[in-house]
C-alpha positions as CSV (number, residue, x, y, z in Angstrom):
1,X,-2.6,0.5,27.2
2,X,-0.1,-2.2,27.0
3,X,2.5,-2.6,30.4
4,X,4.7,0.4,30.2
5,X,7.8,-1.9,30.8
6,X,8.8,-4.4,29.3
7,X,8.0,-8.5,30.4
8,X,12.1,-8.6,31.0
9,X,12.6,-6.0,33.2
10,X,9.2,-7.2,35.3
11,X,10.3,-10.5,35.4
12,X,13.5,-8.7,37.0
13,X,11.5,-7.5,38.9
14,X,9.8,-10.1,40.5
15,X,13.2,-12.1,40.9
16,X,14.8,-9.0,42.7
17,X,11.6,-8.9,45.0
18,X,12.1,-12.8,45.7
19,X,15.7,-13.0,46.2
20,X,17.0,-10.1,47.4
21,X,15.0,-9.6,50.5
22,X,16.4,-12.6,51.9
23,X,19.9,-12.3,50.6
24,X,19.6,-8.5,52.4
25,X,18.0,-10.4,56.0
26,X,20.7,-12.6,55.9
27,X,23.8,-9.7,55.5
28,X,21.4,-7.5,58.0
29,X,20.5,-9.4,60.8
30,X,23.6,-10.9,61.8
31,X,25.1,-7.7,62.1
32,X,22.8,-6.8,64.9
33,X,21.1,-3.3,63.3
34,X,18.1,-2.1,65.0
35,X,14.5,-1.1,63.6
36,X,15.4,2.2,62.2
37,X,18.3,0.8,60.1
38,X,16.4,-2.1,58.6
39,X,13.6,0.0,57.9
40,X,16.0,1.9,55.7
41,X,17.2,-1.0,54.3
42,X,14.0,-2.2,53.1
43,X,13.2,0.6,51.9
44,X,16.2,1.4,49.7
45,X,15.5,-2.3,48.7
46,X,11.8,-1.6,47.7
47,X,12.6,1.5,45.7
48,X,15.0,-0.5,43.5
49,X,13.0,-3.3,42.9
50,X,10.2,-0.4,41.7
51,X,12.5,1.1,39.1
52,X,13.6,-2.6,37.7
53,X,10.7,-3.9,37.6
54,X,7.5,-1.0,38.5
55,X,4.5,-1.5,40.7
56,X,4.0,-5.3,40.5
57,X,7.6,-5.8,42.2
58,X,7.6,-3.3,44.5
59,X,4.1,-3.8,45.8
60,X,5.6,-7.3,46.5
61,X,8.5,-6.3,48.1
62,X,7.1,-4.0,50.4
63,X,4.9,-6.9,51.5
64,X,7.5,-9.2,51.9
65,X,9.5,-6.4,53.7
66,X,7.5,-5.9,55.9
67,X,6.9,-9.5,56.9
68,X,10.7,-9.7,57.5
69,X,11.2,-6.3,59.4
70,X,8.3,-8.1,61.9
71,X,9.7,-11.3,62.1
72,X,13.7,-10.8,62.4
73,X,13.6,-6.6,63.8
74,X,10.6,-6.2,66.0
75,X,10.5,-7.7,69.3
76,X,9.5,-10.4,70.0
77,X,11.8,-12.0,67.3
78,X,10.9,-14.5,65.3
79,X,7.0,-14.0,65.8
80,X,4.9,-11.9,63.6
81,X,3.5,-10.3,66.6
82,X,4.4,-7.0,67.5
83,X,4.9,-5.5,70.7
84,X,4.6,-1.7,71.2
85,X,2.5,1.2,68.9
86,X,5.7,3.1,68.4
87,X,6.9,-0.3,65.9
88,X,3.5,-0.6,64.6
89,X,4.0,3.3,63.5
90,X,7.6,2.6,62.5
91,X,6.0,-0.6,60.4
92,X,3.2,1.4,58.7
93,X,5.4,4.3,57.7
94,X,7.5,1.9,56.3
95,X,4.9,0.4,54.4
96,X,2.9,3.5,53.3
97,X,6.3,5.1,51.7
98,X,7.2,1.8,49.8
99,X,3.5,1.9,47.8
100,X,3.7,5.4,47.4
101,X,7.3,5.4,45.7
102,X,6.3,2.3,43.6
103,X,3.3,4.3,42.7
104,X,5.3,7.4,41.5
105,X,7.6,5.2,39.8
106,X,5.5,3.1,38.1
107,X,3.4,6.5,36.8
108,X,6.3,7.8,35.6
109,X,7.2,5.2,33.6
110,X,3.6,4.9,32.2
111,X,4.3,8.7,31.2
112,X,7.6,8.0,29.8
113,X,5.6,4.8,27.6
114,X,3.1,7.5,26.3
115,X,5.7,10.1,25.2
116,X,7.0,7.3,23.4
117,X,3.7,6.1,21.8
118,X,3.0,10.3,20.8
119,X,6.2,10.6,19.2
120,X,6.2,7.5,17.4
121,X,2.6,8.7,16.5
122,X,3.7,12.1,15.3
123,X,6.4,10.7,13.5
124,X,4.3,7.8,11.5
125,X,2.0,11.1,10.7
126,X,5.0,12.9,9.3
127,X,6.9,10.3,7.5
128,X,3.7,9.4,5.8
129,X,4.5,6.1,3.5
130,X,1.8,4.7,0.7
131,X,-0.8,4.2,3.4
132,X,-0.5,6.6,6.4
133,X,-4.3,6.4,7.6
134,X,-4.3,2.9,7.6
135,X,-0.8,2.5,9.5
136,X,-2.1,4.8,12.0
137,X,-4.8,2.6,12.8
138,X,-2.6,-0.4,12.9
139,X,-0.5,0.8,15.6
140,X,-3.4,2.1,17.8
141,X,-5.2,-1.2,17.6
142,X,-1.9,-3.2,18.8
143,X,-0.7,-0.4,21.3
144,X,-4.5,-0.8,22.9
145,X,-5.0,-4.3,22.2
146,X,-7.9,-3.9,20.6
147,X,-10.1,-5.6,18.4
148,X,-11.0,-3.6,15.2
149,X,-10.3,0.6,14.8
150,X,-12.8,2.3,12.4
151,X,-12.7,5.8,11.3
152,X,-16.3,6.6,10.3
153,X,-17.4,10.0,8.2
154,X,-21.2,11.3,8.8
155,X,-20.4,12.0,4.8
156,X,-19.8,10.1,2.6
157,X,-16.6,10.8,0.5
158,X,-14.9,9.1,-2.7
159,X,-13.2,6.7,-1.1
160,X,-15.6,5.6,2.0
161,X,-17.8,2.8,1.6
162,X,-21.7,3.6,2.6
163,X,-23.0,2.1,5.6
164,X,-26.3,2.5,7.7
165,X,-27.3,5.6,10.2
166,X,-26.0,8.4,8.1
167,X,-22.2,7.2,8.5
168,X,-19.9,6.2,5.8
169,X,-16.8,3.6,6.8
170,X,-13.3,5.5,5.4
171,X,-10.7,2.8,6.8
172,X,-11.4,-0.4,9.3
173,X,-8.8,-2.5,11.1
174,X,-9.4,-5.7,12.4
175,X,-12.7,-7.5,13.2
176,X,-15.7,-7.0,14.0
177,X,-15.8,-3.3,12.2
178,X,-17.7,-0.5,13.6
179,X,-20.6,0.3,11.5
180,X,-22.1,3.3,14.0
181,X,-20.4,5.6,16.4
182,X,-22.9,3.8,19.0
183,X,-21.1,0.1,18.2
184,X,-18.2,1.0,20.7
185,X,-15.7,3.5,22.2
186,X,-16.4,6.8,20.1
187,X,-13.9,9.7,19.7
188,X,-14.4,12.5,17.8
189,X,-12.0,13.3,15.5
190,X,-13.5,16.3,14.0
191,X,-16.8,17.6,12.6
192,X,-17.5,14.5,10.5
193,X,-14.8,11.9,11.5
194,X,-15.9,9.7,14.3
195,X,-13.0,6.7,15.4
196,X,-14.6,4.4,17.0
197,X,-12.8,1.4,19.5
198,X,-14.0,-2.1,19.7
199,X,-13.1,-4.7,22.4
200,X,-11.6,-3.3,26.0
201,X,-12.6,-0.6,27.4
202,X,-9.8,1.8,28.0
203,X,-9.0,3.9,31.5
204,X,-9.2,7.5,31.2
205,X,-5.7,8.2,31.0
206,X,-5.7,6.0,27.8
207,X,-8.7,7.8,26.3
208,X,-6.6,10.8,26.4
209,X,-4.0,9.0,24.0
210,X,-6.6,7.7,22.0
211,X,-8.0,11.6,21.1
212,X,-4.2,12.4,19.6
213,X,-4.7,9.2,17.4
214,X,-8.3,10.2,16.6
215,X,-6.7,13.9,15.5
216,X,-3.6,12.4,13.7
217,X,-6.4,10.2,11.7
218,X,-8.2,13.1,10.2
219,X,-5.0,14.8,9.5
220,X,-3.8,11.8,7.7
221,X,-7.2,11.5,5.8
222,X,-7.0,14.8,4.9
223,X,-3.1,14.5,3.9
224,X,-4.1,11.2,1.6
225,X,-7.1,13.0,-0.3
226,X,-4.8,16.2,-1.1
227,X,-2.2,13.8,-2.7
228,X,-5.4,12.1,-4.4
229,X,-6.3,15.5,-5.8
230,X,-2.8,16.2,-6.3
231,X,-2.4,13.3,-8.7
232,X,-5.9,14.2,-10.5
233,X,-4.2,17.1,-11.2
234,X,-1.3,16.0,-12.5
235,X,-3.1,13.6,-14.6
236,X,-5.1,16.3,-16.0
237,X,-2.0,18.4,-16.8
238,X,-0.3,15.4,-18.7
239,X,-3.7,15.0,-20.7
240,X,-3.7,18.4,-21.9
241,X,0.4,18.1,-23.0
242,X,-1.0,14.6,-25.0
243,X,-4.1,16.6,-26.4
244,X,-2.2,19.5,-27.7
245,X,1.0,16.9,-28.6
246,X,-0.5,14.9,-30.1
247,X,-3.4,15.4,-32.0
248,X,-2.0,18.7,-33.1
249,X,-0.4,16.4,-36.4
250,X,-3.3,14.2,-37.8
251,X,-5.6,17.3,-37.4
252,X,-3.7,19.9,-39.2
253,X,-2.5,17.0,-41.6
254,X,-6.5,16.3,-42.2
255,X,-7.5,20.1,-42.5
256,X,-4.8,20.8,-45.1
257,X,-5.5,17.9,-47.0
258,X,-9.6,18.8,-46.9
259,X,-8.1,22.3,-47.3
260,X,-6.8,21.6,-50.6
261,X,-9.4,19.4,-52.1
262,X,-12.0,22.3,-51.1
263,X,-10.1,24.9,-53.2
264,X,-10.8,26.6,-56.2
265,X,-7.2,28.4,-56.8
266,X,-5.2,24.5,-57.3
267,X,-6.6,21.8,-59.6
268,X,-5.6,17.9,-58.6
269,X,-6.2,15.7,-60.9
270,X,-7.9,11.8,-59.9
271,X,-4.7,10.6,-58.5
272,X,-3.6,14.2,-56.3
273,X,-7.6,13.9,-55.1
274,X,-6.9,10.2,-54.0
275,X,-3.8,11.1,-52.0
276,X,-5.0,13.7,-49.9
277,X,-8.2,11.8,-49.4
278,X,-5.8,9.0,-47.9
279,X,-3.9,11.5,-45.8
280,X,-7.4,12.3,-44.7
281,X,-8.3,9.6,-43.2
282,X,-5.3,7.9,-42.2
283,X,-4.9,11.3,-39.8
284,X,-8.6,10.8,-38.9
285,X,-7.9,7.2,-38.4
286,X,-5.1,8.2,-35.8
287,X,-7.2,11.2,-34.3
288,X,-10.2,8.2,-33.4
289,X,-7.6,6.2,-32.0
290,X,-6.1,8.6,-29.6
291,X,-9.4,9.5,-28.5
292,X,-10.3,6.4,-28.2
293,X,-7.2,5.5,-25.5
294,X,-7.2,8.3,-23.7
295,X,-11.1,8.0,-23.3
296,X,-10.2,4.5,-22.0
297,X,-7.4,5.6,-20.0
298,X,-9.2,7.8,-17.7
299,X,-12.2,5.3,-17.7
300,X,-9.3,2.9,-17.0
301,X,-8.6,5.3,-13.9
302,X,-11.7,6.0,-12.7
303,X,-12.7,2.3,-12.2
304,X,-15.3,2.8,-14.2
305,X,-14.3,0.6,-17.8
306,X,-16.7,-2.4,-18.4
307,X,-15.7,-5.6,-19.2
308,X,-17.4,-8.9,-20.5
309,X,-15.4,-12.1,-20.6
310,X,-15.7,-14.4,-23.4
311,X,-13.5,-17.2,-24.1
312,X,-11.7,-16.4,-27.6
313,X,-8.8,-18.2,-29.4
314,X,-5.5,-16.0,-30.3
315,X,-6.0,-17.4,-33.7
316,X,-9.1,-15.6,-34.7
317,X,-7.6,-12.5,-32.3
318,X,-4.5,-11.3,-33.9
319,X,-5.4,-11.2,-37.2
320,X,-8.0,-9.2,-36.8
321,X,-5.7,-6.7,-34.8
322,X,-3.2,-6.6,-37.9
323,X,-5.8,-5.7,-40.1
324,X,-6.9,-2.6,-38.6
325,X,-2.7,-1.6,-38.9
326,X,-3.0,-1.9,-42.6
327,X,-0.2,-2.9,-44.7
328,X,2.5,-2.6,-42.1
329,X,0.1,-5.1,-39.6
330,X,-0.3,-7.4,-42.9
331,X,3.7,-7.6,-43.2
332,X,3.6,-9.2,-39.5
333,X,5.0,-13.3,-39.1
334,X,2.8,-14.9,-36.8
335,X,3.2,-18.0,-35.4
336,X,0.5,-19.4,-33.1
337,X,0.7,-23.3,-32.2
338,X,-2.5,-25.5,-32.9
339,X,-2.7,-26.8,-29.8
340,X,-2.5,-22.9,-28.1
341,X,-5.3,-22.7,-25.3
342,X,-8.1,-20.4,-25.5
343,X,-8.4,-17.4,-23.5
344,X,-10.8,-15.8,-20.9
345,X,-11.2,-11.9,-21.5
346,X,-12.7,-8.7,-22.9
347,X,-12.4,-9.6,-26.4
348,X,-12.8,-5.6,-27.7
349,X,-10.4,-4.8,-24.7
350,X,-7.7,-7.6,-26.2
351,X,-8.2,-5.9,-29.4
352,X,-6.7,-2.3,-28.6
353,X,-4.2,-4.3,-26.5
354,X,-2.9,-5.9,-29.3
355,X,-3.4,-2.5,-31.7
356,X,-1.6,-0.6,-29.5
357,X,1.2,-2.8,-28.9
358,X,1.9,-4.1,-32.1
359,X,1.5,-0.3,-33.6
360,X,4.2,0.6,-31.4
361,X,6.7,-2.6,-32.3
362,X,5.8,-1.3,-36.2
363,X,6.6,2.4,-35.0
364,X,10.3,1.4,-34.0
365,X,10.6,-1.9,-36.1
366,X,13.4,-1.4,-39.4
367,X,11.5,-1.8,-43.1
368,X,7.9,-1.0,-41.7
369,X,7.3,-4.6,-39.9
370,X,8.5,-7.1,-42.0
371,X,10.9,-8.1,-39.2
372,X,8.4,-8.0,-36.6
373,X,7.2,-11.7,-35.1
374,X,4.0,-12.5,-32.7
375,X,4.0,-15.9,-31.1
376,X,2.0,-17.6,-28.7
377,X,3.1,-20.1,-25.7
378,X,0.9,-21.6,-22.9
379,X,2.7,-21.5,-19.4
380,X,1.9,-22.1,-16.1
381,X,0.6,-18.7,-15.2
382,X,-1.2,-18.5,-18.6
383,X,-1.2,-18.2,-22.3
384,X,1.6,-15.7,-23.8
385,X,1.7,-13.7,-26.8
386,X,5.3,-12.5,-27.5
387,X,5.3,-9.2,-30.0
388,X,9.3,-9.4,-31.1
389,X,10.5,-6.7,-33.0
390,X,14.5,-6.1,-34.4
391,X,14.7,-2.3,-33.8
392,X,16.8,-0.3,-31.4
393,X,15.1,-1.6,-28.2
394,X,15.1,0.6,-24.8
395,X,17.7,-0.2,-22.1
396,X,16.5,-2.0,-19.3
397,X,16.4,0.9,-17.1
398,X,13.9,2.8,-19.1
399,X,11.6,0.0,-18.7
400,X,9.5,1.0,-16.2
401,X,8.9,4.9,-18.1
402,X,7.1,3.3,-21.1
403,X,4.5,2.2,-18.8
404,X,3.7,5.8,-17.4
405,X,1.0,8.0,-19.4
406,X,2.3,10.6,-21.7
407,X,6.1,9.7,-21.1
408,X,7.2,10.4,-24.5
409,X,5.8,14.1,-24.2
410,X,8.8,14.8,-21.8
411,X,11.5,13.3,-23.8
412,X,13.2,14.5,-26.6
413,X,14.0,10.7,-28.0
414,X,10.8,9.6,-29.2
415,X,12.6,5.7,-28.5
416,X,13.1,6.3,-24.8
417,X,9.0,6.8,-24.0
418,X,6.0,5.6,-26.2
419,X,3.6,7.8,-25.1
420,X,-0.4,6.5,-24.0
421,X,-0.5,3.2,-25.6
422,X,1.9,1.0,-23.4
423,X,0.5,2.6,-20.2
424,X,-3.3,2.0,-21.5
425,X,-2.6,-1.4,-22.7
426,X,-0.8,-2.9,-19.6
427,X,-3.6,-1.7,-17.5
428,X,-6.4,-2.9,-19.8
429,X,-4.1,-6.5,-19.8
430,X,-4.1,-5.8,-15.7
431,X,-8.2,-5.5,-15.9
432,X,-8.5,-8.8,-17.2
433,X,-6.4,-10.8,-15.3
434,X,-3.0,-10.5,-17.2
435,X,0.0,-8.6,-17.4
436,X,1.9,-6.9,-20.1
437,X,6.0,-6.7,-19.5
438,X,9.0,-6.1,-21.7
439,X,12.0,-8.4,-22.7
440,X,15.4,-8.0,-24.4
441,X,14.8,-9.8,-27.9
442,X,18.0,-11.9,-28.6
443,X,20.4,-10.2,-31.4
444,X,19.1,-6.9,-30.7
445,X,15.2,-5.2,-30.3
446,X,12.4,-5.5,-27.7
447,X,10.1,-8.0,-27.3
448,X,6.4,-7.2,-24.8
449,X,5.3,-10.5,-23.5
450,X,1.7,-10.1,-23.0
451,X,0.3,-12.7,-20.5
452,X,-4.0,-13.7,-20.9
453,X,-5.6,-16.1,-18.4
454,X,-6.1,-19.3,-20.2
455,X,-9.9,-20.3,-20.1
456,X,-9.6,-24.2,-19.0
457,X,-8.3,-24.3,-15.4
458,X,-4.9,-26.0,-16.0
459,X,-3.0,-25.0,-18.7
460,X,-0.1,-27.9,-20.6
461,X,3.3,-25.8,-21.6
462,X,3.4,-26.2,-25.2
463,X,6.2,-25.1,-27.1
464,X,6.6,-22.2,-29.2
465,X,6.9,-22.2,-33.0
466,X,9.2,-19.3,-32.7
467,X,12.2,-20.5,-31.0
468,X,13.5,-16.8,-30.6
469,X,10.5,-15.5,-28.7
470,X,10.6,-18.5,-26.4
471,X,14.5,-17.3,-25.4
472,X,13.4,-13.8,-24.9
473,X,11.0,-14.7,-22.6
C-alpha cells in the first residue's frame, strides 16, 4: 500500500529529525542536566518527530539521539565511549522505547490510511456513477500501485469476454491483463469471481484490504447487471405501450376496410371498392413499417444489426426515399449541389434513415410537405443532409426526448415526442459513422441535420443551394 502519510509531512519529518536534535543539544547542554533529564528530552523529541513525520523520522532520530546523549551526557564527554553498564542500560532503554513508540505510531497511522481507503471504498460502491466496477478497480490499482486489476468469472456472462482455462475476463485495468487466476495475486471474490493482482506483491496486512475490494467488485458486478436487466425491462415495457399504441390504428383501419369489402349486407360500387382497398394497404404499409423499426431497434440494441458499406451518392439516395412517402415525399424541394461528395454507408440502413425522418418532417410540416426542403452540404466532419420543415418546431429543451424510444406514448402533445423513428434513425446514423441532431429552422420549424462520412478521405466545404438550411445549421 502506498506511505500512509503524506511526502510533506515525512519530509517534516526528516527536517525535524535533522535540526532539532541539535537545536535541543545546544539549549540542553549548557544548562548542565544530567543523563536522566536528557534521556527524557530525547525522548519527548523522538516521539514528536514519529507523529510528524512516522517511522522513517523517528527511527532516525532515535539514532541520532542516541549518538548525542553518548557524546555530550555520558562520561567521558565528548567520546562515544561509554563508561559504566548502568549508562549502557540507561542508553538502551532509551533507544528500545524510541523504536517501539515510532512503531506504534507509525501502525496507527497505517490503520488510520486504511479506514480511509475502506470508506472511500464503501462510499465509491454506494454512490455508484455510470461505471462502478470499473472505478473500483481504478482506485485499487493506484492505491497498490499495481500494474493491471482483472476481475475474472469461471462463467462466462453477457458482458465478459472468453478467454482460455475455463475463465471469462469481466473488467481489466491496466496492462499486462490477467488471463488466469494462476497469472498473479488471486483473491476470491466469490464462487465464480476471481480478482486477480499483477506487479508487486503485497504484505499481508495489504491482502486483507485487497479481499474488501475483491467483495465490493462482485457486489458492483452484480449491482451493474440488475440495472442491465432493469433497463431490458423497461425497454420491453415501452415496446409493448408502442405495440398496442401504435399498431392498434392501421390494423383496425385494415380489418374494417377488408371487413367491408368481404360483406354481403353493403354493396360499393368500383370507386367505394378502390378506397377501402387504399385504406388497406396504406394501414398495411404503416403496420410493415413499424415492424420493420422496431425489429431494427432492438437489433439496433442488441449489437446484433449488420451492416455493408458501399459508397452511394445522395443524389440517387433521396429520391428513392421520397418515393416510398408517396405523394406527400413527391411534394419535397430538394436541392443537392453537383459537386456534393459521395458517401460511405449501409445504403438500405440510409434508406429508413431518410424514410423515417423525412416522414416525420411531413407529419408536422403545414399543406402535406410542400414546404418541406432537403439539402446537402460537404463539411469538415462530413457530408450533411439538412431535412427543413416550416411547422411548429419543438423548443430546444425537448430536444433531447425525440431521441428516446416510444416518447410520444407518454405525452399527450403528439408535437413534443415523435415516437420510434427519431430514436431508430439516429442510432442507425450512429452505426455508420454519423450523427443525426436537430436545429431551429430560421422563421419558424425544425430542421434534423443528418451527418454521413464522406467516402474520399478529405472532404472540400461546398456551399449549399439552399441558403436557409446552410443558416440553420
Amino acid at each position: 500500500m502506498n506511505a500512509p502519510l503524506s511526502r510533506r509531512r515525512r519530509v517534516a519529518g526528516f527536517l525535524l529529525a535533522v535540526g532539532g536534535l541539535p537545536l535541543l543539544t545546544a539549549v540542553a547542554h549548557p544548562a548542565g542536566l544530567d543523563l536522566t533529564a536528557g534521556i527524557s528530552l530525547f525522548l519527548a523529541a523522538v516521539v514528536a518527530v514519529a507523529l510528524v513525520g512516522g517511522l522513517g523520522p523517528a527511527l532516525l532520530a532515535a539514532v541520532g539521539g542516541f549518538l548525542l546523549l553518548n557524546y555530550f551526557f555520558i562520561p567521558p564527554l565528548r567520546t562515544l565511549a561509554i563508561a559504566t553498564a548502568d549508562d549502557w542500560i540507561a542508553v538502551a532503554a532509551f533507544v528500545v522505547v524510541a523504536v517501539a513508540v515510532s512503531g506504534v505510531v507509525d501502525l496507527a497511522a497505517r490503520r488510520s490510511a486504511q479506514a480511509r481507503t475502506l470508506a472511500s471504498l464503501a462510499g465509491g460502491v454506494l454512490r455508484g456513477g455510470p461505471d462502478p466496477l470499473s472505478a473500483l478497480l481504478h482506485q485499487l490499482r493506484d492505491t497498490f500501485a499495481l500494474e493491471s486489476v482483472t476481475l475474472l468469472e469461471r462463467a462466462a456472462g453477457a458482458e465478459a469476454e472468453p478467454v482460455p482455462g475455463g475463465w471469462s475476463s469481466v473488467v481489466t485495468v491496466g496492462e499486462p491483463p490477467a488471463v488466469t487466476p494462476a497469472d498473479g495475486d488471486a483473491c476470491v471474490a466469490d464462487e465464480s469471481l476471481v480478482l486477480v493482482l499483477r506487479g508487486r506483491r503485497l504484505p499481508a496486512s495489504d491482502k486483507r484490504i485487497v479481499d474488501a475490494f475483491a467483495a465490493q467488485a462482485a457486489v458492483a458486478l452484480r449491482q451493474q447487471r440488475l440495472a442491465v436487466a432493469a433497463q431490458g425491462d423497461k425497454v420491453r415495457t415501452a415496446l409493448l405501450a408502442a405495440v398496442s399504441h401504435d399498431l392498434r390504428g392501421p390494423l383496425s383501419s385494415a380489418k374494417a376496410s377488408v371487413a367491408g369489402l368481404r360483406s354481403d349486407e353493403v354493396s360499393f360500387d368500383a370507386e367505394d371498392r378502390a378506397e377501402l382497398l387504399a385504406t388497406a394497404d396504406e394501414s398495411l404499409d404503416r403496420l410493415a413499417g413499424l415492424v420493420a423499426n422496431l425489429l431494427d431497434m432492438s437489433r439496433l440494441q442488441a449489437g446484433a444489426l449488420g451492416m455493408t458499406f458501399a459508397e452511394v451518392g445522395l443524389e440517387d439516395v433521396v429520391p428513392a426515399a421520397l418515393d416510398e412517402l408517396g405523394p406527400p415525399g413527391r411534394s419535397v424541394t430538394v436541392s443537392l449541389p453537383e459537386d456534393l461528395p459521395a458517401v460511405r454507408v449501409d445504403p438500405g440502413l440510409l434508406d429508413r434513415v431518410l424514410v423515417n425522418v423525412v416522414g416525420n418532417a411531413l407529419r408536422y410540416s403545414p399543406a402535406a410537405g410542400k414546404n418541406l426542403e432537403i439539402s446537402g452540404l460537404a463539411g469538415s466532419d462530413g457530408v450533411e443532409l439538412h431535412v427543413i420543415d416550416h411547422g411548429p418546431g419543438i423548443p430546444r429543451d425537448k430536444w433531447d426526448l425525440v431521441f428516446r424510444p416510444f416518447q410520444r406514448l407518454g405525452d399527450h402533445d403528439n408535437h413534443t415526442g415523435v415516437g420510434l423513428g427519431l430514436a431508430l434513425s439516429r442510432g442507425l446514423a450512429e452505426a455508420m459513422g454519423g450523427s443525426l441532431r436537430p436545429a431551429d429552422t430560421p422563421g419558424g420549424g425544425l430542421t434534423m441535420i443528418l451527418t454521413l462520412p464522406a467516402a474520399s478521405g478529405a472532404v472540400s466545404p461546398a456551399r449549399s443551394v439552399s441558403e436557409s438550411a446552410g443558416s440553420s445549421a
